[in-house]
N, C-alpha and C positions, 0 to 999 in steps of 0.2 A: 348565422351570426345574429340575424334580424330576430329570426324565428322565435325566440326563449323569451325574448321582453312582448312579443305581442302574445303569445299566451298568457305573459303572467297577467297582461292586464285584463286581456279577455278572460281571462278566470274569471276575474272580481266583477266585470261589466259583464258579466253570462252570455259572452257574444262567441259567434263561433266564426272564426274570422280567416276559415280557411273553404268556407263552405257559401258565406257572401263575396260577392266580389272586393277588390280591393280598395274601390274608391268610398264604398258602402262601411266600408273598416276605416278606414280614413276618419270621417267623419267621426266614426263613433269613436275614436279615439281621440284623436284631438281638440272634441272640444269641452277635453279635460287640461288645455293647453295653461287654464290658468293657473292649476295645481302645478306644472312645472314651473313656471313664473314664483312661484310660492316657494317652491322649494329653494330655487335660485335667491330668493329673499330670506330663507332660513339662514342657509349658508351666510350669507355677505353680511347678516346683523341687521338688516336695513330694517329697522321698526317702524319707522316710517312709510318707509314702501310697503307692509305686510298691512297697515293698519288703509292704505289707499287703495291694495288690489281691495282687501275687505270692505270696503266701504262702498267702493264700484260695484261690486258684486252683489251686493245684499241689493243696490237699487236698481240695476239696470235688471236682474233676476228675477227681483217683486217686480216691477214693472212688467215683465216679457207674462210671471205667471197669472197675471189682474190681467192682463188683456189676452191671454187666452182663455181666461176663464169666463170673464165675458162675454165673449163672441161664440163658446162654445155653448153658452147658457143661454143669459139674457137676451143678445141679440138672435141668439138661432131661432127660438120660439116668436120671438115677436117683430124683428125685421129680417128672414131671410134674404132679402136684398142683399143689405150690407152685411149680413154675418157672410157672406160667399167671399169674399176678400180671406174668412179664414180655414177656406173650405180645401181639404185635402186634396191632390191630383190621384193620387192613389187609391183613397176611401172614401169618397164621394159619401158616408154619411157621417165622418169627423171631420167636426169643425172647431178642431184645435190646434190647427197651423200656424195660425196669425201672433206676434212674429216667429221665427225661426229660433227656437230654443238653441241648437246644435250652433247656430250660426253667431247667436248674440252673446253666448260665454265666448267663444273663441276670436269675436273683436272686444269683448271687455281685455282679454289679454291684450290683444292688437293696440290697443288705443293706450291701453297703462305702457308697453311697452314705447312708442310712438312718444306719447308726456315725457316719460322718464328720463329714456335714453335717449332720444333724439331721432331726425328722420330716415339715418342709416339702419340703423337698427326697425325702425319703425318699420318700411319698408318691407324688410325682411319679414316682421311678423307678420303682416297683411297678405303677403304673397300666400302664408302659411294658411292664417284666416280665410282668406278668398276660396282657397279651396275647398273650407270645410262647407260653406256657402253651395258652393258650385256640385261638391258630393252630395246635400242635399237636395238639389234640384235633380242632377243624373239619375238619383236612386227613385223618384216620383214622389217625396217626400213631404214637398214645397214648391209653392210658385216661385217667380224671380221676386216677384212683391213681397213675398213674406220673406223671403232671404233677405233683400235690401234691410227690411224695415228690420228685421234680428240684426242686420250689421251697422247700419244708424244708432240703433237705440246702445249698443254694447259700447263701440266705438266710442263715441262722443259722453255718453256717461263718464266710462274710465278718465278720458281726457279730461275733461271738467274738473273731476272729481283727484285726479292728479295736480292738476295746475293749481286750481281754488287751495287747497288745503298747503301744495308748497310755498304758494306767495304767502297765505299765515306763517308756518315756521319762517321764513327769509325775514317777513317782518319783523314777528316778536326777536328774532337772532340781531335784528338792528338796532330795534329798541334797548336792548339790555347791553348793547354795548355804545349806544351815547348817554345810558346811566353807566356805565362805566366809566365813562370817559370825565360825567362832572360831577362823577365821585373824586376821582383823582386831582379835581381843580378845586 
């Protein structure tokens, strides 16, 4: 039953997801978790919410791809101290760990859903998040540090960037109805 939808995605992600393990598929699939979020925002009209996952995403994404390219660059050559925070457990000579790519799309979902919906839901999606996290680290991917710091920067981006932009609409939606109101007077 499972079977047909992970192929078709591993089609498109050129993953062979019967020949890694499963928690290794995990990962690599879900943290495409925000594109289902997306969808769910297609469906419902929510333009709003489509124009928040997006906004979340562009920044917490540039942000995640500036600090690895940093660390993979700049500090690798000239302070290997500090570039080892983004030093791979797996390939000890990539230093493009820092943060967790895999892990900071899948709490940018986590945290838009969290803003949105509320903490039942919220909840839920973290549980979901956590683990693409924790597949990272199982598979030798990622430290716990760079996982943390991919679920901080995602998380609290999307929240931010949820709440900030809904208190604008709430506002401007009250403004134009106490001009309404002394229009009518």
């Amino acid at each position: 039953m499972f079977v047909l939808p992970i192929e078709i995605i591993s089609f498109f992600l050129n993953l062979k997801p019967f020949s890694q393990s499963g928690v290794a598929t995990y990962g690599d699939i879900m943290q495409f978790f925000i594109f289902f979020i997306l969808i769910f925002l297609i469906i419902k009209k929510d333009k709003l919410g489509i124009l928040q996952l997006f906004i979340s995403s562009i920044i917490a994404l540039g942000i995640m791809l500036l600090l690895k390219h940093y660390f993979s660059t700049t500090l690798r050559f000239y302070h290997e101290n500090i570039a080892r925070i983004s030093q791979r457990p797996d390939v000890l000579s990539d230093f493009d760990g820092f943060p967790s790519g895999h892990t900071t799309a899948a709490f940018i979902a986590c945290g838009f859903i969290w803003a949105k919906f509320g903490v039942k839901f919220g909840l839920i999606a973290f549980i979901f998040a956590a683990f693409v996290g924790l597949s990272r680290i199982y598979v030798m991917r990622h430290t716990t540090l760079q996982v943390i710091c991919g679920a901080i920067l995602g998380f609290f981006t999307a929240f931010i960037v949820v709440k900030k932009l809904t208190f604008k609409q709430k506002s401007s939606t009250q403004n134009l109805t106490k001009k309404e109101k002394n229009a009518e007077n």
